[in-house]
PARO-33091 format. One line per 8 residues: number of its first residue (from 0); their letters; for each residue x, z, y of C-alpha. Coordinates in Angstrom, 2 decimals, decimal comma. Example, Ala and Ser with C-alpha at 12.3 -4.5 7.8 and 13.67 -1.06 7.14 Angstrom:
REM residues 2
0 = AS = 12,30 7,80 -4,50 ~ 13,67 7,14 -1,06
REM end
This chain:
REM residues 385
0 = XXXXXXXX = 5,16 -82,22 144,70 ~ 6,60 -79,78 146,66 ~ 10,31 -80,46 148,47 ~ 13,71 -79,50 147,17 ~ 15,51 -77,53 149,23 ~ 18,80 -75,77 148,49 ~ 20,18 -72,37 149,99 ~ 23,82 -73,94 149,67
8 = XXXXXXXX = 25,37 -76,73 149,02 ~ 24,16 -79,19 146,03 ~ 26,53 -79,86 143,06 ~ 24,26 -81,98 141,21 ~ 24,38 -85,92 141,98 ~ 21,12 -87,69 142,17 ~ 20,58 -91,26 141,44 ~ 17,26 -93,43 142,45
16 = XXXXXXXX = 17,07 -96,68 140,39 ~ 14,05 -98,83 140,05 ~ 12,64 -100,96 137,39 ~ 9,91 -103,13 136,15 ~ 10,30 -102,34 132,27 ~ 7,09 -103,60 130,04 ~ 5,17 -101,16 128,01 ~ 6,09 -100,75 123,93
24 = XXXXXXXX = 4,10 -98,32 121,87 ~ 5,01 -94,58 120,46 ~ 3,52 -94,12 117,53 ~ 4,58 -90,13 116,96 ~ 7,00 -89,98 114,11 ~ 8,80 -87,15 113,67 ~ 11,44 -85,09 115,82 ~ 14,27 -85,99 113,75
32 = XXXXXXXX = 13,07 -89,47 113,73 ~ 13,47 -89,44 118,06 ~ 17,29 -88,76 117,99 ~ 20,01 -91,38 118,47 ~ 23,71 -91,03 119,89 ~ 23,79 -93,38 121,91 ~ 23,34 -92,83 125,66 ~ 19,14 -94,38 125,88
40 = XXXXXXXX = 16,84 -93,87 129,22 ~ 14,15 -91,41 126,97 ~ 15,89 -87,35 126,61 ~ 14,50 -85,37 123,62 ~ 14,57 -81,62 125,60 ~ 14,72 -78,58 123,24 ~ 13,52 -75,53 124,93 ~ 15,21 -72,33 123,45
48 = XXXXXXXX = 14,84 -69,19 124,23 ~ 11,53 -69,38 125,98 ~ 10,20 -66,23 127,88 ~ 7,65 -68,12 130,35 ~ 5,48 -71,31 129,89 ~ 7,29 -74,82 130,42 ~ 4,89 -77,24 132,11 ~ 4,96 -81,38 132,45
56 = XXXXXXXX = 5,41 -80,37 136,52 ~ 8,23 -78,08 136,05 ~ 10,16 -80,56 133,67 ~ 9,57 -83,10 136,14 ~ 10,62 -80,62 139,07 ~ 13,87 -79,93 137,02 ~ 14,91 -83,64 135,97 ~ 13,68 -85,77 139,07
64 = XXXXXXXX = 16,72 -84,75 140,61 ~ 18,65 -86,80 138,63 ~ 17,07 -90,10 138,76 ~ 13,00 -91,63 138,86 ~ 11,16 -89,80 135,73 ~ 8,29 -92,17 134,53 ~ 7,08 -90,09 131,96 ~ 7,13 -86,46 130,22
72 = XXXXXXXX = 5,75 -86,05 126,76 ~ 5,46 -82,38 125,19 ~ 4,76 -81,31 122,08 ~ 5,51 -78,27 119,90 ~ 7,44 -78,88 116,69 ~ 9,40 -75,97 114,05 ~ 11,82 -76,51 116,41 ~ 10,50 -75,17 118,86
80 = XXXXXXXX = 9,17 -76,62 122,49 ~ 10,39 -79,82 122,96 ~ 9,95 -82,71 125,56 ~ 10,26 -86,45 125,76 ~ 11,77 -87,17 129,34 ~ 11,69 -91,04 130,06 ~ 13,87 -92,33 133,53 ~ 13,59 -95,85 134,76
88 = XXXXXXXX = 17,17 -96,25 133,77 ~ 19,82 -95,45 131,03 ~ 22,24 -94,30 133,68 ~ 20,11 -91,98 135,40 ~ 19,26 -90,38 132,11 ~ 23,03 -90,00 130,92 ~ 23,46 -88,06 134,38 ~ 20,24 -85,87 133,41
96 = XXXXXXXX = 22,13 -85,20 130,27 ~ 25,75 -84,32 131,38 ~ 24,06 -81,74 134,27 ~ 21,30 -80,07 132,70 ~ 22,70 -79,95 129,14 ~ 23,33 -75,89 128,35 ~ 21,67 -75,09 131,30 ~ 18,62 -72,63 131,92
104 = XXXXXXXX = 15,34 -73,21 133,57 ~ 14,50 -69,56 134,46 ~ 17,52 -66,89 134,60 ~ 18,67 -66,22 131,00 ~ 16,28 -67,93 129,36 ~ 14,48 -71,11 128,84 ~ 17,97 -72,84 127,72 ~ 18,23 -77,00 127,60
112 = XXXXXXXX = 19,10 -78,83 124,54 ~ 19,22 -82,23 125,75 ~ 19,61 -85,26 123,00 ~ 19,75 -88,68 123,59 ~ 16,27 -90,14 121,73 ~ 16,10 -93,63 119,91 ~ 12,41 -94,21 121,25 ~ 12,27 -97,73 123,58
120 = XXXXXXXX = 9,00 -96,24 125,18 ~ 6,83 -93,59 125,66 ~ 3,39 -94,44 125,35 ~ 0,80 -92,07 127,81 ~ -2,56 -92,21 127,67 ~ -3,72 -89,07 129,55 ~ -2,60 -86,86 132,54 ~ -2,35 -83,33 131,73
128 = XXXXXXXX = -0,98 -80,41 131,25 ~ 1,08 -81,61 128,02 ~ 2,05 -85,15 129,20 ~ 2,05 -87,02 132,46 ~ 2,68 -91,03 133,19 ~ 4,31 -90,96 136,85 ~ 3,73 -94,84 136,83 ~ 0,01 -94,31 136,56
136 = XXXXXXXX = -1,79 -91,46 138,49 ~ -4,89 -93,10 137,30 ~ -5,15 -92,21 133,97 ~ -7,71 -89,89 132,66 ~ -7,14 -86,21 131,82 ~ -9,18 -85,74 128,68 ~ -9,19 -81,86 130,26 ~ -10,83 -79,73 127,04
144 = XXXXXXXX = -11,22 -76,02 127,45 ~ -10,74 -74,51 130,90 ~ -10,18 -76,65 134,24 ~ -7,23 -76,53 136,01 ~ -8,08 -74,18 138,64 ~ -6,90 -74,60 142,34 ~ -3,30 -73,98 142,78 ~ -1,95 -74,76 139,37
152 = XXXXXXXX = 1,28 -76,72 139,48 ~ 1,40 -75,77 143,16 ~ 5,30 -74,88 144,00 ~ 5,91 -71,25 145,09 ~ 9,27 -68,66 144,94 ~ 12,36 -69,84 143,20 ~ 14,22 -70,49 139,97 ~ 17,86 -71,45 139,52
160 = XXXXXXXX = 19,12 -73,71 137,19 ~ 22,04 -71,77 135,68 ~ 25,63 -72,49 133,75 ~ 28,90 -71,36 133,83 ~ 27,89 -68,20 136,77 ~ 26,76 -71,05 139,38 ~ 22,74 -71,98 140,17 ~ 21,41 -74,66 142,01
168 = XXXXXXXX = 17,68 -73,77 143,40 ~ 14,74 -75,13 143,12 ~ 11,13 -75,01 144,13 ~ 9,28 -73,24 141,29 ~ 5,72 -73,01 140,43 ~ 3,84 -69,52 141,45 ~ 3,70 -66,99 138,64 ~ -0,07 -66,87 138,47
176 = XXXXXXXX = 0,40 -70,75 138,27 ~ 3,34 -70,45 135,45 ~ 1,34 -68,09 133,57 ~ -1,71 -70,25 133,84 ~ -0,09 -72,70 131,29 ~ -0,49 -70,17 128,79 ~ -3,72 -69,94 129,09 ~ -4,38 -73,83 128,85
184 = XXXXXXXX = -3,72 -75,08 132,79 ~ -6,12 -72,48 134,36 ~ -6,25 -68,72 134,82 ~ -9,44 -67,15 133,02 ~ -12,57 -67,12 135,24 ~ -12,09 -63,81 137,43 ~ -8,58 -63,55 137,26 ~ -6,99 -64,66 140,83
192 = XXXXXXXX = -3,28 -64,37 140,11 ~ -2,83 -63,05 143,23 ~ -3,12 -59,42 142,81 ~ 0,08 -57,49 143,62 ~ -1,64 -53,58 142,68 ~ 0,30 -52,61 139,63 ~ -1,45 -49,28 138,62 ~ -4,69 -48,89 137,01
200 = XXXXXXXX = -7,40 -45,99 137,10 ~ -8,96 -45,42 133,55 ~ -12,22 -43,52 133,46 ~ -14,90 -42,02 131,13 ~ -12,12 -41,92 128,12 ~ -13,06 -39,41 125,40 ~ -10,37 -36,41 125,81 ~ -10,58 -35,20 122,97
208 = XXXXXXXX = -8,99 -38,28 121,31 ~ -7,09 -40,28 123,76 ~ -3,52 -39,56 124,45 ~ -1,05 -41,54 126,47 ~ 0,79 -43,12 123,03 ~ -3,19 -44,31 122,33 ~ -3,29 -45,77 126,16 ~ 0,22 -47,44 125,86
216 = XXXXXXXX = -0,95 -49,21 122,57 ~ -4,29 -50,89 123,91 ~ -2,98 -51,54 127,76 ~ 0,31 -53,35 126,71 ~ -1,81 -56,00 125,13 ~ -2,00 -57,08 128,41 ~ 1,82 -56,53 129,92 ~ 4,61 -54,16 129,93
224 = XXXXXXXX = 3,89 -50,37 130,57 ~ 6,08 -48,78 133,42 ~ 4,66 -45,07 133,08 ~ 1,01 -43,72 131,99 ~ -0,27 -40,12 133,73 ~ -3,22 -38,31 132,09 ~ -4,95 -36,42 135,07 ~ -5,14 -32,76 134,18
232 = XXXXXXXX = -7,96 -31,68 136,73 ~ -10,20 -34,86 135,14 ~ -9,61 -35,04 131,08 ~ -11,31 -38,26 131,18 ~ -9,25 -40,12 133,79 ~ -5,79 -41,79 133,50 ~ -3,14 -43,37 135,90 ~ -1,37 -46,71 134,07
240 = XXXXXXXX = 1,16 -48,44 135,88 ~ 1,83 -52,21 134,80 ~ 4,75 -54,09 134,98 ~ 2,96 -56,39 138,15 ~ 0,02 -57,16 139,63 ~ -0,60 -60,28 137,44 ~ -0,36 -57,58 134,02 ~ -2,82 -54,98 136,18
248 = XXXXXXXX = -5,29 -57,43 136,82 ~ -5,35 -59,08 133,20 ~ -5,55 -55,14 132,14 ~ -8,98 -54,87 134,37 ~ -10,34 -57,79 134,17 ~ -9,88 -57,87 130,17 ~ -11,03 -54,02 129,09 ~ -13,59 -53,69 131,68
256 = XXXXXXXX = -16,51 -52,07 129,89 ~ -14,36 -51,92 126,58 ~ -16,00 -49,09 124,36 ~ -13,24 -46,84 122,90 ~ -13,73 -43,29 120,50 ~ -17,55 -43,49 121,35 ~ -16,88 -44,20 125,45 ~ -17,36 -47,40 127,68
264 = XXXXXXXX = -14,60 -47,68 129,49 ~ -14,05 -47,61 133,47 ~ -11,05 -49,74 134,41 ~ -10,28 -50,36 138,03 ~ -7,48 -50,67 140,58 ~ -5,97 -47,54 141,65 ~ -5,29 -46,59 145,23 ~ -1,82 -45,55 144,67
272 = XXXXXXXX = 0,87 -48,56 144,30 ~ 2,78 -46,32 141,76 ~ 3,20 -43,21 139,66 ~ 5,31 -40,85 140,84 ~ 7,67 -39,69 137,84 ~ 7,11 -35,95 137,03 ~ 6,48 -33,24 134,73 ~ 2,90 -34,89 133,29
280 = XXXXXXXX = 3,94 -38,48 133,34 ~ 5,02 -40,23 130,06 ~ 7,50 -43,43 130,66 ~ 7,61 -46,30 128,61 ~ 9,45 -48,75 131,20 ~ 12,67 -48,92 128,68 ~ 10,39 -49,06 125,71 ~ 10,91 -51,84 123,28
288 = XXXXXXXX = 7,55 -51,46 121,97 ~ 7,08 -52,71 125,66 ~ 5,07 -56,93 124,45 ~ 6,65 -58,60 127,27 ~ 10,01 -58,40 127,13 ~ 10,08 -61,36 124,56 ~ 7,90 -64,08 123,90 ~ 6,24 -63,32 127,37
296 = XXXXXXXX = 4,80 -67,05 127,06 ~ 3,20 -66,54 123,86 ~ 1,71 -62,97 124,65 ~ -0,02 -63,99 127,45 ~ -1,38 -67,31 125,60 ~ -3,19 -64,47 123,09 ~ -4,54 -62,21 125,86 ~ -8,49 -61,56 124,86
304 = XXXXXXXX = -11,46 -58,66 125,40 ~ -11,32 -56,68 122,21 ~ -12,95 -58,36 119,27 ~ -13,64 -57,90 115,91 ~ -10,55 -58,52 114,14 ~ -7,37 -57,49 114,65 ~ -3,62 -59,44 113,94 ~ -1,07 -57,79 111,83
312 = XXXXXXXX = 2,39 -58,94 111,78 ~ 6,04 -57,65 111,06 ~ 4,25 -56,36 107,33 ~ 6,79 -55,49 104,69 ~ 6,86 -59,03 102,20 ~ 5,64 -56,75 99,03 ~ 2,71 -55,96 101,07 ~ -0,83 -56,19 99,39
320 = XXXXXXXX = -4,14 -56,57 100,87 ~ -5,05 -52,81 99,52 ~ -2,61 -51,39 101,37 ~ -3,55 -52,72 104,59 ~ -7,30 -51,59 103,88 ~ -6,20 -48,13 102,63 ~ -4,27 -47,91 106,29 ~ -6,81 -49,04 108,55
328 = XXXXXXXX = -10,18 -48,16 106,95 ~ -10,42 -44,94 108,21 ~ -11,25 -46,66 111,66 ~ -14,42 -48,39 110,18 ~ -15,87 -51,11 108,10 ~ -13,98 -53,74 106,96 ~ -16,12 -57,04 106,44 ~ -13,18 -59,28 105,34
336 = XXXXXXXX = -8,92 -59,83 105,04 ~ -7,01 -62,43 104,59 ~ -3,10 -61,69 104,12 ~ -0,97 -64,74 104,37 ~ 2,61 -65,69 105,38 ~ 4,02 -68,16 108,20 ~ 7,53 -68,78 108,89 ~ 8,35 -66,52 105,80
344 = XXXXXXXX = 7,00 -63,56 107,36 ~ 3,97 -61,49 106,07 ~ 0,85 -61,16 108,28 ~ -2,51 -60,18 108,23 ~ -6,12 -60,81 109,32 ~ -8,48 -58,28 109,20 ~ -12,57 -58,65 110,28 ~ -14,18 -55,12 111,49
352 = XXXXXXXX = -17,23 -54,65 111,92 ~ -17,54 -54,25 115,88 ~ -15,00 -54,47 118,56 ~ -14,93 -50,44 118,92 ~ -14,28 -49,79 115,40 ~ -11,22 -52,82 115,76 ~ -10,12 -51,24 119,04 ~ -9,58 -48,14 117,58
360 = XXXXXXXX = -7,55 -49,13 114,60 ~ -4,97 -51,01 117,22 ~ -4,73 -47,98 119,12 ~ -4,16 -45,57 116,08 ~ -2,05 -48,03 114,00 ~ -0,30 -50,21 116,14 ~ 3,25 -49,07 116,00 ~ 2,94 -47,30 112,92
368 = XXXXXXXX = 4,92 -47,73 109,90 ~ 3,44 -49,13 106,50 ~ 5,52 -48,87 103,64 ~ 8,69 -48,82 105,72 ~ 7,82 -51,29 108,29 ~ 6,80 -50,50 111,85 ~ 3,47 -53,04 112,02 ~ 2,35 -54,69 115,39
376 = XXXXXXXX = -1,09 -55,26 116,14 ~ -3,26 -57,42 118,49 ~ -6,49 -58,99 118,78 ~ -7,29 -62,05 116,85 ~ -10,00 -64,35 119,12 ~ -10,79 -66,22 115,67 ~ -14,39 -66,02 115,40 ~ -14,06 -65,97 111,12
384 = X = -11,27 -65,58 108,58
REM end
């Protein structure tokens, strides 16, 4: 844990009180089932509005203030993100509440809804990513997919907890560390997080059927596009410039090698920091087809190498599956769909053939309207439909 420390002068109380409360059991019922009015020791935290990946450390970071935090649970409900926050006291809890309630993690996002919940305890029986037992460093982590790697939940740069136009800092994790929630508590082998080279050289690209719209639609899988240059004296090369290092370095690390319109593709760091606006450059920094302006969390969490089969979402609701194919099979064979609808929206899964023959239909169609709907499109890492 990294220390507090406070450009000016705190406004928030803090209160340390200790107990030796006895274990009961949670048993997971459901959300609605956790709520109670009155003023209880366990907080049921609704995240809204969030842009960037809430971890068990930055809860704790964020409510220790207030009092000793036993235990964070987290879990993701139709709700949204939520948290179970347990302090060794009810009064240190109701403090929690009356300071944080309204408030936002990051600025102008990641907004607290803080209930009080009916639950006596909260049972934990692993330290993770998703839930953490501050009584008991000993428990196992029952760790499945990818390691934490070194640095993760390290402290680094600020955030300000903000209502009514005032803030109160924080420590805050590093963004390679933030971001490495979404990708389940460790960066993807290669990636360092601490690359700060935002543009990208792109090589060996076919000319004759690359343009910067086609660029913008397969590198902004990856983060948001500031400006994309097409280099004149070499048909085959491009300048893209990323939103940050972290976005550059996914870009390289991910389409490395990627074959596109019959070419394998050379992606590397550039040795210019930026692109100089001009005559030849194309700008997409005020874009809104720009991923990462929303849901930055989410997009990262689906960050792949091209695959076979491609996601379709924001589809008109009378789509049909023939449709789809009649838009996209131009691009290559189509070995299987499956059209389906979450959250009352239509979307779409659709199997190619090979990665090329995918990565081209996301860079021809993503974007593009179908019957009156402008259709986004990323990779799917399902392995089958």
């Amino acid at each position: 844990m990294v220390d507090c420390y406070f450009p000016g002068s705190l406004i928030l109380c803090t209160f340390l009180i200790y107990s030796l409360r006895s274990l009961l059991t949670l048993c997971c019922p459901a959300v609605g089932d956790f709520l109670d009015t009155q003023p209880n020791r366990i907080l049921l935290v609704t995240i809204h509005h969030m842009l960037y990946p809430i971890t068990v450390d930055v809860l704790h970071q964020v409510f220790s203030p207030h009092g000793f935090v036993e235990k964070v649970v987290t879990f993701q409900k139709s709700a949204g993100f939520q948290a179970l926050i347990q302090y060794q006291s009810r009064q240190s809890a109701v403090v929690a509440r009356t300071a944080l309630q309204g408030r936002n993690i990051y600025d102008g996002c990641c907004q607290l809804d803080i209930q009080f919940s009916n639950l006596d305890e909260l049972q934990v029986n692993f330290n993770n990513e998703r839930s953490r037992d501050f009584t008991n460093p000993n428990l196992p982590t029952e760790q499945k997919g990818r390691s934490p790697q070194p640095g993760y939940g390290d402290a680094g740069g600020m955030y300000a907890l903000q209502a009514s136009g005032r803030g109160v800092a924080f420590p805050q994790m590093a963004n390679a560390a933030a971001i490495a929630a979404a990708f389940g508590g460790g960066l993807p082998p290669g990636i360092s997080g601490t690359n700060d080279r935002c543009t990208v050289l792109v090589s060996n690209l076919n000319p004759d059927r690359i343009d910067e719209d086609k660029l913008f639609n397969l590198f902004s899988i990856y983060g948001n596009i500031v400006r994309i240059k097409l280099l004149r004296n070499k048909p085959d090369h491009a300048l893209i410039q990323m939103g940050d290092g972290f976005q550059a370095e996914l870009a390289v690390h991910f389409l490395k090698g990627a074959m596109l319109f019959g070419k394998r593709l050379e992606v590397n760091f550039s040795k210019h920091p930026n692109i100089t606006q001009g005559a030849e450059t194309h700008e997409y920094v005020n874009s809104n087809l720009n991923r990462f302006n929303r849901n930055a969390a989410k997009n990262y969490r689906y960050c792949c190498s091209p695959t076979k089969m491609i996601h379709l979402s924001t589809l008109p609701q009378e789509i049909t599956e023939e449709e789809i194919i009649s838009h996209l099979e131009e691009h290559g064979t189509i070995t299987n769909t499956k059209l389906f609808e979450m959250n009352g929206k239509k979307q779409a899964l659709i199997m190619f053939e090979t990665e090329e023959q995918a990565t081209e239909a996301l860079v021809c169609k993503h974007a593009t309207s179908l019957s009156g709907s402008i259709i986004r499109i990323s990779f799917s890492q399902l392995q089958s439909i």
